[in-house]
C-alpha positions as CSV (number, residue, x, y, z in Angstrom):
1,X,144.1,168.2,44.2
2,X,144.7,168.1,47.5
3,X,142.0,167.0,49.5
4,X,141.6,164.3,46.5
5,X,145.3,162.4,47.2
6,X,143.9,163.1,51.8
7,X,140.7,161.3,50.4
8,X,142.3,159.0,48.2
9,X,145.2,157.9,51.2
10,X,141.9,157.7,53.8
11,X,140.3,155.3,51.6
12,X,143.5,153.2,51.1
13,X,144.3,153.1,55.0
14,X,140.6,151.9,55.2
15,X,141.1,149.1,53.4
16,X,144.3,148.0,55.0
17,X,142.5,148.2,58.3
18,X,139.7,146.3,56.5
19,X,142.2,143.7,55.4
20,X,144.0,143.5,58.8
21,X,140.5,142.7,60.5
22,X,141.8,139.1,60.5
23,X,145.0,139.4,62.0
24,X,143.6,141.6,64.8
25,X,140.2,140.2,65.2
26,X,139.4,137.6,63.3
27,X,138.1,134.1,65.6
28,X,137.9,131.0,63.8
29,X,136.2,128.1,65.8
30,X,137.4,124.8,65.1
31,X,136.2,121.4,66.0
32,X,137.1,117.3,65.1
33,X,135.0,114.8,64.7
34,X,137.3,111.2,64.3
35,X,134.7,108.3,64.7
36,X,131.2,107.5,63.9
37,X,128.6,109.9,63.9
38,X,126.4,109.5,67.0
39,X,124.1,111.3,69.8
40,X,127.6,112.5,71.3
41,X,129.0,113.8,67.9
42,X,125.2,115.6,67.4
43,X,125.7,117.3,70.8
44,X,129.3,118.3,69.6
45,X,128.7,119.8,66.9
46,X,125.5,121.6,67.9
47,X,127.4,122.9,70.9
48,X,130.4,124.1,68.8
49,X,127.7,126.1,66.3
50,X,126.1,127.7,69.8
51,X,130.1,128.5,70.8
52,X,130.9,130.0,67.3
53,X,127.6,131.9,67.1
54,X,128.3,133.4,71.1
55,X,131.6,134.5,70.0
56,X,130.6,135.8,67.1
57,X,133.2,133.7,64.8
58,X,134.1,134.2,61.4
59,X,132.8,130.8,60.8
60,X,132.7,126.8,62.3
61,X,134.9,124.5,60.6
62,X,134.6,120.4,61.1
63,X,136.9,118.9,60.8
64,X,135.9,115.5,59.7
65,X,137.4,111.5,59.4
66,X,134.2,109.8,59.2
67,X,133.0,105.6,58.0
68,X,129.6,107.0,58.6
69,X,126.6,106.4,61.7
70,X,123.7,106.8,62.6
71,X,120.6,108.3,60.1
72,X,118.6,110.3,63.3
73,X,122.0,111.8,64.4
74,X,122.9,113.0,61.1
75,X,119.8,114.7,60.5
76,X,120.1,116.6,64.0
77,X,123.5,117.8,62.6
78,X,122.2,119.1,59.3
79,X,119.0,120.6,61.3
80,X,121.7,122.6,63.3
81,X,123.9,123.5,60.0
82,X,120.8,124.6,58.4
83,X,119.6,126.5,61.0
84,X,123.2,128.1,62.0
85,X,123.4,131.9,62.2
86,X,127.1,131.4,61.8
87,X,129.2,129.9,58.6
88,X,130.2,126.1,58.9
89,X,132.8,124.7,57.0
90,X,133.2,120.9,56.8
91,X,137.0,119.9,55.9
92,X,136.9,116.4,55.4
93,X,141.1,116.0,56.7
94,X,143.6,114.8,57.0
95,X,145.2,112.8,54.1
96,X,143.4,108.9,54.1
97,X,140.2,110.3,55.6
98,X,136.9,109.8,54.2
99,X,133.5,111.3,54.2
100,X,131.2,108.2,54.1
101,X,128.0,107.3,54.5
102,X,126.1,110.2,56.8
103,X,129.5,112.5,56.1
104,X,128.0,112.6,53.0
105,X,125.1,114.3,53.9
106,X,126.6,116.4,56.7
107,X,129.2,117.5,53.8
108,X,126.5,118.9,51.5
109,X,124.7,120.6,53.8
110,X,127.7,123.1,55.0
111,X,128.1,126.2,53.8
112,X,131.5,125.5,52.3
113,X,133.3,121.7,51.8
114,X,136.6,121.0,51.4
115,X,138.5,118.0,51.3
116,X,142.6,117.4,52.0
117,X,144.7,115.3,49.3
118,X,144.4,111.7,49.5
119,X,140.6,111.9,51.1
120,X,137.2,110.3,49.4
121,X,133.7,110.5,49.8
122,X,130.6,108.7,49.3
123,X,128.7,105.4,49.7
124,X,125.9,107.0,51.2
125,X,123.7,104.3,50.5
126,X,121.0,104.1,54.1
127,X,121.7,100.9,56.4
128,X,120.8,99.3,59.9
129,X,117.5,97.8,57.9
130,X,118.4,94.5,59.0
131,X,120.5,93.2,56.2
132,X,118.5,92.9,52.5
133,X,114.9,91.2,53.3
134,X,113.5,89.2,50.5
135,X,109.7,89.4,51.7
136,X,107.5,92.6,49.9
137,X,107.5,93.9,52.8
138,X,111.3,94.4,53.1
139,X,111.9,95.4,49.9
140,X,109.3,98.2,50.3
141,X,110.1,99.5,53.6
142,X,114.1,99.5,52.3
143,X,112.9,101.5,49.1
144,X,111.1,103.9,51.4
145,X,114.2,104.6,53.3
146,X,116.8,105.0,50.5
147,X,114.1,107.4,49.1
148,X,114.2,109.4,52.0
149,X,117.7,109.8,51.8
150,X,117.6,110.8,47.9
151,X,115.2,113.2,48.4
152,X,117.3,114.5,52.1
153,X,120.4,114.5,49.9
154,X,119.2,116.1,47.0
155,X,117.3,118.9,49.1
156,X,120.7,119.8,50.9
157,X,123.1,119.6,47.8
158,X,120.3,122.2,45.9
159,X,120.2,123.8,48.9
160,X,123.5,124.8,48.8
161,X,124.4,124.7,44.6
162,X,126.2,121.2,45.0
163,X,125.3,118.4,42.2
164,X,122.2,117.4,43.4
165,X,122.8,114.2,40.1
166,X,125.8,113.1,42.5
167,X,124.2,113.2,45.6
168,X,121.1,111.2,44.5
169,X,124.2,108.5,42.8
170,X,125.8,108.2,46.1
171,X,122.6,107.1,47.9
172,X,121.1,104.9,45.3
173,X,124.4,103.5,44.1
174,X,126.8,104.0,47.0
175,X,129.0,105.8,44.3
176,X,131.9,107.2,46.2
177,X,134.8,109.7,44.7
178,X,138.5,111.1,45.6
179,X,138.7,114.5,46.2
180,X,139.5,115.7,42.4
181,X,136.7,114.2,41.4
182,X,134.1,115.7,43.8
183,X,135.9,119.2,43.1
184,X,135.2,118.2,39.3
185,X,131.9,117.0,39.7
186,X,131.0,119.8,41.7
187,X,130.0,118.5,45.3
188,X,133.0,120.4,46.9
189,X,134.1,123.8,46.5
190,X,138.1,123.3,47.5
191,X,141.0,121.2,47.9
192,X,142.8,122.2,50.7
193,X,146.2,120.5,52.0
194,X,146.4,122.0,55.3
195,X,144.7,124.4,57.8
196,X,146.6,127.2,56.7
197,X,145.6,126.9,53.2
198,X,141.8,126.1,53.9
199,X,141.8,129.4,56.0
200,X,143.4,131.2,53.1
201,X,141.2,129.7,50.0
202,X,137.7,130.3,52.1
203,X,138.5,134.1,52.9
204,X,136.8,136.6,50.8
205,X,133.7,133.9,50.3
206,X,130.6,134.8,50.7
207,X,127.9,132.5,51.8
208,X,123.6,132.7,52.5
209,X,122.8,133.1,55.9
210,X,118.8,133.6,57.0
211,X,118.6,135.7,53.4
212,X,121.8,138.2,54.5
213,X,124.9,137.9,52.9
214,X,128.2,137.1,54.9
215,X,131.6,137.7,53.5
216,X,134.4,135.4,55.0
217,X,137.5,136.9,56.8
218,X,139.6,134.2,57.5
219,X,143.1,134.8,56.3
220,X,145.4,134.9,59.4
221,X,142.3,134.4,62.1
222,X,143.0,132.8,65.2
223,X,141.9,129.4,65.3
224,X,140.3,128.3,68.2
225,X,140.2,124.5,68.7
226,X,137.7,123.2,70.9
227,X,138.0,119.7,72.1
228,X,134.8,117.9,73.8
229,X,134.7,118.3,77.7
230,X,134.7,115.7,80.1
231,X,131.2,115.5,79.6
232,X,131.2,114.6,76.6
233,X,134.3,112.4,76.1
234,X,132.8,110.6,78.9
235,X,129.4,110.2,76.9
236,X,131.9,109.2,74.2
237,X,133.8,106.8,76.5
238,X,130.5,104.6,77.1
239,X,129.1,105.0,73.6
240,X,131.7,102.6,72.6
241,X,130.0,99.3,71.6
242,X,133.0,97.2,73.6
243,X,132.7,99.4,76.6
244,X,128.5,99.4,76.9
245,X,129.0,95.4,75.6
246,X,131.8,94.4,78.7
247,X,129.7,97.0,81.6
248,X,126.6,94.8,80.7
249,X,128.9,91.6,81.1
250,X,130.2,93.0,84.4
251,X,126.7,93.9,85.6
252,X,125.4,90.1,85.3
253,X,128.3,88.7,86.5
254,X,128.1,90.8,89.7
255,X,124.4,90.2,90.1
256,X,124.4,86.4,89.7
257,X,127.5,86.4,92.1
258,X,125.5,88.5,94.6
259,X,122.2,86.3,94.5
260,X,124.0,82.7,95.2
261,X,126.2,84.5,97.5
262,X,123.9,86.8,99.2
263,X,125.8,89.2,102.0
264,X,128.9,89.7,99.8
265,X,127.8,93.0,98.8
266,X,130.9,94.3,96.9
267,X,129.6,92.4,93.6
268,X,125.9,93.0,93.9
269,X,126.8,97.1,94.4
270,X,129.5,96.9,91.3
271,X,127.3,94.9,89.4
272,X,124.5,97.1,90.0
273,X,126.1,100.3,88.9
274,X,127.7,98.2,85.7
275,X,124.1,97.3,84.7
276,X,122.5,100.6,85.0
277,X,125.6,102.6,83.3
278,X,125.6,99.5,81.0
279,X,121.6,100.4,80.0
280,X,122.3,104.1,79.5
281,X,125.4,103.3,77.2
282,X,123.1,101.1,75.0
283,X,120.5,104.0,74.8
284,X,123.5,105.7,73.0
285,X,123.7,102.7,70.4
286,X,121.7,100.7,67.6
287,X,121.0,97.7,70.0
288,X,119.4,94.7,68.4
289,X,117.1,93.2,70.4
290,X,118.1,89.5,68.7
291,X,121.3,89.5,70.3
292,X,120.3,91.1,74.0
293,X,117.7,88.1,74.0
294,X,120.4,85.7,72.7
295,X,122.7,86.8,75.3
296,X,119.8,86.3,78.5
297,X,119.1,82.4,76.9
298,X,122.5,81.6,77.3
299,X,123.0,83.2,80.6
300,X,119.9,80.5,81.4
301,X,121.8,77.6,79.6
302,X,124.1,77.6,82.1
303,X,122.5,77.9,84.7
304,X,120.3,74.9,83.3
305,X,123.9,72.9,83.1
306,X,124.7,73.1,86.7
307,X,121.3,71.9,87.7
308,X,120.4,69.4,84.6
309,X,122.2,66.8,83.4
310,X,122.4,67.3,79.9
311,X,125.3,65.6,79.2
312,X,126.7,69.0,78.0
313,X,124.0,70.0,75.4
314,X,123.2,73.1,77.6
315,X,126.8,74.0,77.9
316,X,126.9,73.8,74.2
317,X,124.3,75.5,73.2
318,X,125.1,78.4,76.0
319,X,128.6,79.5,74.3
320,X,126.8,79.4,70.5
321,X,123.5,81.3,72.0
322,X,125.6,83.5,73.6
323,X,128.2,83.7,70.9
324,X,125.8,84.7,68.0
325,X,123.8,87.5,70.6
326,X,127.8,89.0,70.9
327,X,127.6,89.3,67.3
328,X,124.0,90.3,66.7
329,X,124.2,92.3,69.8
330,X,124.5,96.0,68.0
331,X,123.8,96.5,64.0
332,X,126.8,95.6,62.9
333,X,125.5,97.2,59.0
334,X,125.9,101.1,60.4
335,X,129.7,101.7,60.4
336,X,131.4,102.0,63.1
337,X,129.4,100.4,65.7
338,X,130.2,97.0,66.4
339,X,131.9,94.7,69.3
340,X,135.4,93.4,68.6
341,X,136.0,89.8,67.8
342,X,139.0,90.2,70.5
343,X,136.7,91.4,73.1
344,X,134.0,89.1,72.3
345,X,136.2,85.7,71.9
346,X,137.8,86.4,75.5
347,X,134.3,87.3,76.7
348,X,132.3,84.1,75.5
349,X,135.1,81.9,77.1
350,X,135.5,83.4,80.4
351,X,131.7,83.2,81.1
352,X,130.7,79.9,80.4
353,X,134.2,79.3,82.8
354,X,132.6,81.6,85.2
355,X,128.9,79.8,85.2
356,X,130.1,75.9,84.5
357,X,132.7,76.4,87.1
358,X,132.8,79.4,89.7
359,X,128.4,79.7,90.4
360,X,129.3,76.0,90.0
361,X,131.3,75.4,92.5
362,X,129.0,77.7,94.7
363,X,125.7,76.0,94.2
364,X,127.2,72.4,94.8
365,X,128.9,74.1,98.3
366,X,125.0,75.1,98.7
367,X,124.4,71.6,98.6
368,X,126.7,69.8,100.7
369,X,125.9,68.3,104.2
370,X,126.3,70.3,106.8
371,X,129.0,69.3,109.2
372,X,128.4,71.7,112.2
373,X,125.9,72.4,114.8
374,X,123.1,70.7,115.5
375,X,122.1,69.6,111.7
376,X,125.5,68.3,111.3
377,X,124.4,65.3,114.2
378,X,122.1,64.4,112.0
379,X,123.1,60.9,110.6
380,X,126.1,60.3,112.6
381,X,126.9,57.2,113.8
382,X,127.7,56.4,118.0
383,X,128.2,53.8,120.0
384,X,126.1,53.3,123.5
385,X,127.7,53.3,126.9
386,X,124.5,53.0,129.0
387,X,121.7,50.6,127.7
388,X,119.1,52.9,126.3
389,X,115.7,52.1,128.2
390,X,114.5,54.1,126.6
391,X,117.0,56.7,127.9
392,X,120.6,56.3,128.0
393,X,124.1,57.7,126.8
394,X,125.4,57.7,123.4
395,X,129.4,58.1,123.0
396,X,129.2,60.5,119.8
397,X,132.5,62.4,118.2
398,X,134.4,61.4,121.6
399,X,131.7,63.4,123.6
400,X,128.9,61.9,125.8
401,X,125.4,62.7,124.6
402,X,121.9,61.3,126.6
403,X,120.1,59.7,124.2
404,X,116.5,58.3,124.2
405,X,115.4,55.5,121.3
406,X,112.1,54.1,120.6
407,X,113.4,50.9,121.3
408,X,115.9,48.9,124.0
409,X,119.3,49.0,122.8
410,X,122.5,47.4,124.5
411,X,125.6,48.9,125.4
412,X,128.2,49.0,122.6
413,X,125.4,48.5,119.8
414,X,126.4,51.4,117.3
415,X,123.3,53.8,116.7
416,X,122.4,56.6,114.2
417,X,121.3,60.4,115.1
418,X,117.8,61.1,113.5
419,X,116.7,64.2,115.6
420,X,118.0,66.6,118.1
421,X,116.0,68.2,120.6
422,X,118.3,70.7,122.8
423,X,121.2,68.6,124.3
424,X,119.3,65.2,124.0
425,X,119.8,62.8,121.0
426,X,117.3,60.6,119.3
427,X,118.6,58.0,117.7
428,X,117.9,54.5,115.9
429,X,119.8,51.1,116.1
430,X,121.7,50.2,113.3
């Protein structure tokens, strides 16, 4: 009886130091996404699995506010949930967030979802084809695409037991749900108001992992939030469609400034570095190469105005040219990733200023007649104080100049400067 009540009180302490695990132990990594799904989120994300799976985590949770992004980056991010040797947990939070577009996708895929009060998700329909073509072509290559998708979205939500009926609806349909409603329907496994609670409804679960089964411990973990680094909010910082759109701005202006001023060297190094940061920020984006090329022919426009008269035609057509490349310049169909109107208004207005009026300005100072030296005697006008026979003196700017002309002049006869050799004028009667 005796050594059954010491086993019975061993196995109890076991399983309060079981149960304590958490509080002592327990590490739960936790990272945000809050934007557009991109290259920079991809390398988040796969860097916060790597983090969780070196420190040997209870599991990863995402915390996600997403209108959707790009298709490639979203399938990186479910190639690295998939192949995860750590639980991830996407928590679409806080209240008014939403899972749309490629959230869907990166939603099914985790191990566990949840979603906070007040949140939605769907619409999951594929975009960035170039707005809806009416050619056979088009329509083929758009049904191609949105089958990929069903079939990508079905294969995660069976993947992980989720209603593979939704998922296929979402894509083909852009169907999109509250919260209840994908707990109902099955595409979510909690609702969960706050941290706290997610942490509390998720321990105890047990989730796949490369054929083993892994039983959550999460109650009363330590949470471990890990921001991006400099590295990659910096990434982050030029994958902005306004910043890559005013660094490619800044880089033209600086180079054009530089070519009809040559030996200022401040804007030809500034504009340099804009236009080469400016080309690695649009590697980050959905450029459209429409807009880029509308964006170079009104750069030309103006340049045509200052040297054509076109009555303001060129002008014109400059600001609309380079009006509609701002707008076509990214693929404004992918959420998230577009140029502001108040970015792109001020931008349109202040360079056709700077090309009618600043290069302007420059190219017409190119032009003037010089006023100095020995090409600014050219032309001028004197009056002769010795008779020129052929060789004489020319009172010029209230200097004396010898002179020579090709023919006798008197003294007192005006004359005109048509060469200089050295100190010696030759000049012409007038």
């Amino acid at each position: 009886m005796r050594n059954s009540l010491r086993h019975a009180s061993f196995a109890m302490i076991l399983l309060c130091l079981i149960s304590m695990k958490s509080a002592w132990g327990s590490v739960v990594e936790w990272i945000t996404i809050d934007g557009a799904i991109g290259p920079v989120s991809a390398q988040y994300i796969d860097e916060g699995i790597a983090r969780a799976e070196e420190m040997d985590a209870e599991c990863l949770v995402i915390e996600m506010d997403t209108p959707g992004g790009l298709m490639k980056s979203m399938r990186m991010i479910c190639k690295d949930i998939l192949a995860a040797q750590v639980p991830v947990v996407v928590y679409v939070s806080p209240s008014g967030s939403r899972a749309g577009s490629a959230g869907v996708f990166i939603t099914l895929v985790a191990h566990i979802a949840a979603m906070a009060p007040s949140t939605n998700i769907g619409a999951a329909h594929p975009v960035g084809l170039g707005g809806e073509g009416t050619s056979d072509t088009s329509k083929v290559m758009e049904q191609k695409v949105t089958n990929d998708a069903v079939a990508f979205a079905r294969t995660l939500a069976e993947k992980r037991g989720r209603n593979a009926d939704w998922a296929e609806k979402a894509v083909r349909e852009s169907a999109s749900i509250t919260e209840t409603e994908a707990l109902e329907l099955g595409v979510i496994d909690y609702i969960a108001p706050d941290r706290d609670s997610l942490l509390a409804l998720i321990d105890g679960d047990t989730v796949e992992i490369d054929g083993r089964e892994v039983v959550l411990a999460t109650r009363g973990a330590k949470v471990n939030e890990v921001p991006m680094n400099w590295r990659l909010q910096l990434l982050s910082f030029l994958a902005d469609p306004n910043i890559a759109y005013i660094l490619l701005l800044l880089g033209i202006y600086g180079i054009f400034f530089e070519l009809y001023n040559p030996g200022a060297i401040l804007p030809g190094v500034v504009g340099g570095i804009c236009l080469i940061v400016a080309f690695f920020s649009l590697q980050l984006l959905p450029v459209n190469l429409a807009g880029l090329l509308l964006i170079i022919l009104a750069l030309v426009m103006f340049l045509l105005e200052i040297k054509v008269a076109s009555y303001g035609l060129l002008s014109i057509g400059g600001v609309v040219s380079f009006l509609l490349g701002s707008l076509m310049l990214f693929d404004v169909s992918i959420p998230g990733v577009k140029v502001s109107l108040s970015v792109i208004i001020p931008a349109t207005i202040f360079t056709a200023l700077f090309f009618l009026f600043a290069v302007g300005m420059g190219i017409r100072a190119q032009r003037r007649k010089v006023t100095t030296g020995r090409e600014g005697l050219i032309g001028e006008v004197g009056t002769v104080v010795s008779p020129l026979t052929p060789v004489g003196t020319v009172l010029l700017h209230g200097e004396l100049w010898k002179a020579v002309a090709s023919t006798p002049v008197e003294k007192d006869q005006e004359v005109r400067v048509i060469a200089v050799d050295r100190m010696r004028l030759t000049v012409e009667p007038i």
